[in-house]
Structure formats: structure tokens, C-alpha cells
VMD Tcl script that builds the backbone (N, CA, C; Angstrom):
set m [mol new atoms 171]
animate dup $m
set s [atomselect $m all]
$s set {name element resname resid chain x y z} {
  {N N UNK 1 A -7.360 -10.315 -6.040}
  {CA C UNK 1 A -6.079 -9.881 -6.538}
  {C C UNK 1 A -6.074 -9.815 -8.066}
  {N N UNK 2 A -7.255 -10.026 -8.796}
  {CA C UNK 2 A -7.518 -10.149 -10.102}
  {C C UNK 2 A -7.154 -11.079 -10.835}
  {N N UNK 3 A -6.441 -12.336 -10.058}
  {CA C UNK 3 A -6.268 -13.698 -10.961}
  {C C UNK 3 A -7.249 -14.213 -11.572}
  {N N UNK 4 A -7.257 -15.106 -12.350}
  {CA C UNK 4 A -8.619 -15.940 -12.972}
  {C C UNK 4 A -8.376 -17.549 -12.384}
  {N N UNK 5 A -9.634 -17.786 -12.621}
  {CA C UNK 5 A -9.211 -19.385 -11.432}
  {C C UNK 5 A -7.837 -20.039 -12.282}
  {N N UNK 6 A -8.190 -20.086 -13.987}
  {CA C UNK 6 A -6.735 -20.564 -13.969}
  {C C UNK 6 A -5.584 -20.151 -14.119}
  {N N UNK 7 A -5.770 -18.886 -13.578}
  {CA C UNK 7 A -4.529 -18.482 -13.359}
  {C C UNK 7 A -3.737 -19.057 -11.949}
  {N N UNK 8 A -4.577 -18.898 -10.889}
  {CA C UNK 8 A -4.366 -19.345 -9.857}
  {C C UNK 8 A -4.153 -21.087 -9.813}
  {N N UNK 9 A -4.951 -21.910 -9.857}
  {CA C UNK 9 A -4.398 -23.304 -10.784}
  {C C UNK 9 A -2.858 -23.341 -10.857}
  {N N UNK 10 A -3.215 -22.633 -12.119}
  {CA C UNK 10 A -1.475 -22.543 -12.706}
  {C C UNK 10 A -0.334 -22.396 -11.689}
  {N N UNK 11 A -0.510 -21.427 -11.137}
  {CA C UNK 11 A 0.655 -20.593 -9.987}
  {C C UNK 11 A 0.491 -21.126 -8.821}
  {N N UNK 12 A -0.277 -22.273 -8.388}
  {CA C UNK 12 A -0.163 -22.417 -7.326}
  {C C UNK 12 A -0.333 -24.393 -7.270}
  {N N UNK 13 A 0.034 -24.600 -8.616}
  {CA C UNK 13 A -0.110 -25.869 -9.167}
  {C C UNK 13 A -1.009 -26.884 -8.294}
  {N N UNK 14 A -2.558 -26.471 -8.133}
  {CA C UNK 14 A -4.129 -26.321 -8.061}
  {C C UNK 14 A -4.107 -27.371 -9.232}
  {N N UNK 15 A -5.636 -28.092 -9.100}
  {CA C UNK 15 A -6.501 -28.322 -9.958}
  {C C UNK 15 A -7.603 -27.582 -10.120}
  {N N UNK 16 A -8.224 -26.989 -11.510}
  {CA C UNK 16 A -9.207 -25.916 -11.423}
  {C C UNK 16 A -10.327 -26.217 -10.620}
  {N N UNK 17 A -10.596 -27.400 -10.422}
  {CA C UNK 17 A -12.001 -27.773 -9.471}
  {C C UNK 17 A -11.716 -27.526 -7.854}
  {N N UNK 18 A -10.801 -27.805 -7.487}
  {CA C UNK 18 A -10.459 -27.297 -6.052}
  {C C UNK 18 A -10.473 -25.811 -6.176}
  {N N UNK 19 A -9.349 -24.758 -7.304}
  {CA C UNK 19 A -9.878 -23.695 -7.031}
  {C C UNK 19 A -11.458 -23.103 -7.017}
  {N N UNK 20 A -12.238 -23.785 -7.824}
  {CA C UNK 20 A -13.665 -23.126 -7.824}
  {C C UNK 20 A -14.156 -23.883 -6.341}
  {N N UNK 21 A -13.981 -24.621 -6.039}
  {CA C UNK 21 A -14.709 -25.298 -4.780}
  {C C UNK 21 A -14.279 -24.578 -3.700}
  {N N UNK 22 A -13.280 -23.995 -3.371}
  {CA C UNK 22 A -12.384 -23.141 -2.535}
  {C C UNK 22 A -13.494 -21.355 -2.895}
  {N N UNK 23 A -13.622 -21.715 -4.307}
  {CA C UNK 23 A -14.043 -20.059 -4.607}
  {C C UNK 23 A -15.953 -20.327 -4.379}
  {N N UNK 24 A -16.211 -21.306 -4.220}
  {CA C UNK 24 A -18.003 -21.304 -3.725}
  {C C UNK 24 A -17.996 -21.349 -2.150}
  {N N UNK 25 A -16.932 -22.060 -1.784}
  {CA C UNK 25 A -16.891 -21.911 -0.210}
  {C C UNK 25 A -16.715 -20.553 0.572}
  {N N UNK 26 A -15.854 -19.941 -0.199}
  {CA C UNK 26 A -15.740 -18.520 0.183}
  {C C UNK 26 A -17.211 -17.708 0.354}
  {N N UNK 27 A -18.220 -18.125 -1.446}
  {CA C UNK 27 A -19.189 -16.976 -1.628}
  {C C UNK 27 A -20.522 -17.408 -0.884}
  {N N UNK 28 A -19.917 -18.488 -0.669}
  {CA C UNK 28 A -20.933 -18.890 0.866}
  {C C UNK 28 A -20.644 -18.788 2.295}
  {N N UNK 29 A -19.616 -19.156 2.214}
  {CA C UNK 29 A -19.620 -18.200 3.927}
  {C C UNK 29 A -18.668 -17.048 3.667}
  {N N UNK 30 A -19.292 -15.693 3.355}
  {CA C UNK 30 A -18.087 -15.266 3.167}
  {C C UNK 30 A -18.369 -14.339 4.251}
  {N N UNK 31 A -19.456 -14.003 5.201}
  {CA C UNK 31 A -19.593 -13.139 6.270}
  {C C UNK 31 A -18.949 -13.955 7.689}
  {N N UNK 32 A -18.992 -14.979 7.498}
  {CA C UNK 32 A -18.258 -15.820 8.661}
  {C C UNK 32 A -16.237 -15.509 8.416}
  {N N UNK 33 A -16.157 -15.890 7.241}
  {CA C UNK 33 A -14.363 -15.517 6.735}
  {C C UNK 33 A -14.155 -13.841 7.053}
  {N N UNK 34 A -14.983 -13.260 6.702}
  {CA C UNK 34 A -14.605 -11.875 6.907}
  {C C UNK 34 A -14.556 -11.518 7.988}
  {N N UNK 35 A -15.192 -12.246 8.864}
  {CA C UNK 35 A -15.596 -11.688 10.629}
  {C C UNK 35 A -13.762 -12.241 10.920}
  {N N UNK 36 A -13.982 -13.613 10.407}
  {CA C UNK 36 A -12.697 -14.066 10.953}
  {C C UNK 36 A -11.409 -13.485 11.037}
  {N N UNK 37 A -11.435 -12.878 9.476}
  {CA C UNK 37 A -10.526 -12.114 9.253}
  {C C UNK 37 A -10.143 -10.609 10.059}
  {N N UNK 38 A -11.156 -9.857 9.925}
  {CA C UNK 38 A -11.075 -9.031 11.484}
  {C C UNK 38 A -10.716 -9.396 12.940}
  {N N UNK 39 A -11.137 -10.445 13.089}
  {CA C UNK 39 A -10.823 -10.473 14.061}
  {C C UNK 39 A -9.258 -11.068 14.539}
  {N N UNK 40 A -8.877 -11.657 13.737}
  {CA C UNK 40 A -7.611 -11.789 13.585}
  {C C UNK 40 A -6.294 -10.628 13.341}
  {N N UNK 41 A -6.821 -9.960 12.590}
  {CA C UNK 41 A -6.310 -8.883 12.058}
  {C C UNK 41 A -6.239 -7.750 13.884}
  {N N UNK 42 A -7.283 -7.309 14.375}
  {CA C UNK 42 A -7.215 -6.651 15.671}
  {C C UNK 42 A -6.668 -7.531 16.799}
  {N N UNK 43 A -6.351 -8.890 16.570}
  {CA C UNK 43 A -5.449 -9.618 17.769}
  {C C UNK 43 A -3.944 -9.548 17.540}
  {N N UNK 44 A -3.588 -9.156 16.068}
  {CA C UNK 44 A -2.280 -9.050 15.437}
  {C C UNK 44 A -2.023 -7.622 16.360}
  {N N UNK 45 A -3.138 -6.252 15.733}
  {CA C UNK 45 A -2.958 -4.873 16.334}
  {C C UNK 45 A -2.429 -5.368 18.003}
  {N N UNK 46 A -3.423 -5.750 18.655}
  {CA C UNK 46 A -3.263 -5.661 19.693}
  {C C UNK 46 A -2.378 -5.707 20.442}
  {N N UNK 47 A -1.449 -7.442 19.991}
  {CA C UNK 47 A -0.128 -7.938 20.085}
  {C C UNK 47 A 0.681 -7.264 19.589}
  {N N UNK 48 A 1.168 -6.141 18.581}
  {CA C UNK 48 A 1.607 -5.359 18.112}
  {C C UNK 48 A 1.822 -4.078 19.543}
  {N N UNK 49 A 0.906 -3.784 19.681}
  {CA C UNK 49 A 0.803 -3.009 20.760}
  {C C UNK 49 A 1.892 -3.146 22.267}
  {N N UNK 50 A 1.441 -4.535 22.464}
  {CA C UNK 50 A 1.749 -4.656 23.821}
  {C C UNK 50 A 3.157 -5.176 23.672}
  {N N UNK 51 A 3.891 -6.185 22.518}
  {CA C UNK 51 A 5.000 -6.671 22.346}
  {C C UNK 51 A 5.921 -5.262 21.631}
  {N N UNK 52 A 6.992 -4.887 21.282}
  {CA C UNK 52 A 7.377 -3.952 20.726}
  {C C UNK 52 A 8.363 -4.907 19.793}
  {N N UNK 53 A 8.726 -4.699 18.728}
  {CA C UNK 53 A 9.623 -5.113 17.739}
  {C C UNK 53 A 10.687 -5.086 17.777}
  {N N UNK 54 A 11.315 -6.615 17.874}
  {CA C UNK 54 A 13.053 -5.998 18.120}
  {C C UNK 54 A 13.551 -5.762 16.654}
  {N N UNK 55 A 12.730 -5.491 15.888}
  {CA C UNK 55 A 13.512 -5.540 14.442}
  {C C UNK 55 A 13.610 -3.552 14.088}
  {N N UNK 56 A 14.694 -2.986 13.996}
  {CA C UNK 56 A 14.656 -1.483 13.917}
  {C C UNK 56 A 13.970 -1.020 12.719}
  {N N UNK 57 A 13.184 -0.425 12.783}
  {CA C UNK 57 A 12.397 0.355 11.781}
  {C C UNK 57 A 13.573 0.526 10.236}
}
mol reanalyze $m
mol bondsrecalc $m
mol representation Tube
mol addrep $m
């Protein structure tokens, strides 16, 4: 989203070492998070699908 770690820190009142420890965990698994993320993302579609929205467009 183009924050800088301390930006994020800041805004999310973080200590900068958790954000970088959060940001090495990512660049190490980040093919496992991304799978995750798909796949989450197509169970949302799916449920989307089959439930219909009572909220009107």
C-alpha cells in the first residue's frame, strides 16, 4: 500500500520490530500467504454465488 514500516508503526500504534518481523515472515512464506489468500478469496466468490445479498445494490 506504499507505507514505510514506520509509517505503519505509527498508524497502527506497532513497535517497528514487530512490523519488520511481521514483514520477514511474509518474505518468507510468502507463496504459502498468497495460496492462502486465493483461496479464501474463491470461497468468498463462491458463497457470494450461492447466498444472494439482502443488502440492495
Amino acid at each position: 500500500m506504499g507505507l514505510s514500516a514506520d509509517e505503519i508503526a505509527t498508524e497502527h500504534e506497532l513497535e517497528l520490530s514487530d512490523v519488520y518481523a511481521a514483514l520477514t515472515y511474509y518474505h518468507d512464506h510468502r507463496a504459502e500467504i498468497n495460496e492462502s489468500i486465493r483461496t479464501d478469496e474463491a470461497f468468498i466468490k463462491n458463497l457470494q454465488k450461492q447466498i444472494p445479498s439482502k443488502i440492495k445494490k
